[in-house]
N, C-alpha and C positions, 0 to 999 in steps of 0.2 A: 476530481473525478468527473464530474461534470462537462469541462470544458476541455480536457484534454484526450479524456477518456470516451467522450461524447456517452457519457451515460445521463439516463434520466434520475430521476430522484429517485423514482422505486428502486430503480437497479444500484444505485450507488448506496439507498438507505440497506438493501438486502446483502451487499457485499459487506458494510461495517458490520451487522450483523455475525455474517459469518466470523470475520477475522474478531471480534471478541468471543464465540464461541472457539473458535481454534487455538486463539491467542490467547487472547487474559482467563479465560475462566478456568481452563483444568492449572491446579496448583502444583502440578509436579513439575514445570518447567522452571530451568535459572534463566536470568536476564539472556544469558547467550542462546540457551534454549529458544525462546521468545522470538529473540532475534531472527535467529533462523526457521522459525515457524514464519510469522511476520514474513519476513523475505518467501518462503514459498506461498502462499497466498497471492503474494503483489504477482510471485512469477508467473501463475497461477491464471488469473486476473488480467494480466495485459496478455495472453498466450487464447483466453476467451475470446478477448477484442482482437486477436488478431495481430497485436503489436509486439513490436519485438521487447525480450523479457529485457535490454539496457536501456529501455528507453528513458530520455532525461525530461523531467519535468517541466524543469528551467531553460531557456536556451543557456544564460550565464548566471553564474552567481554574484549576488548581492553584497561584495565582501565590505562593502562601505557600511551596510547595516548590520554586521558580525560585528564590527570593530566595536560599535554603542555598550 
């Protein structure tokens, strides 16, 4: 979040925030539930920044560090 997001630590400590009060704490959600909370938040979140909502993290993946 930081560096890609170009957020500060306030803004990035107040975003996890939010996504555990969205996300984990109310108990009526299933895993897919979550997920898709989760995903709207992120979509959310990069749509504030101004970024587009597929943006990739990674340029590539690391698939040499999957294999471990």
């Amino acid at each position: 979040m930081f560096a890609k997001l170009r957020m500060s630590i306030d803004e990035a400590y107040n975003e996890f925030f939010t996504i555990i009060e969205e996300v984990y704490k109310p108990a009526v959600f299933s895993p897919q539930g979550r997920t898709q909370k989760l995903r709207e938040c992120m979509e959310l979140l990069l749509q504030r920044k101004g970024l587009a909502t597929d943006l990739k993290l990674e340029a590539e993946p690391h698939a040499e560090l999957c294999a471990r």
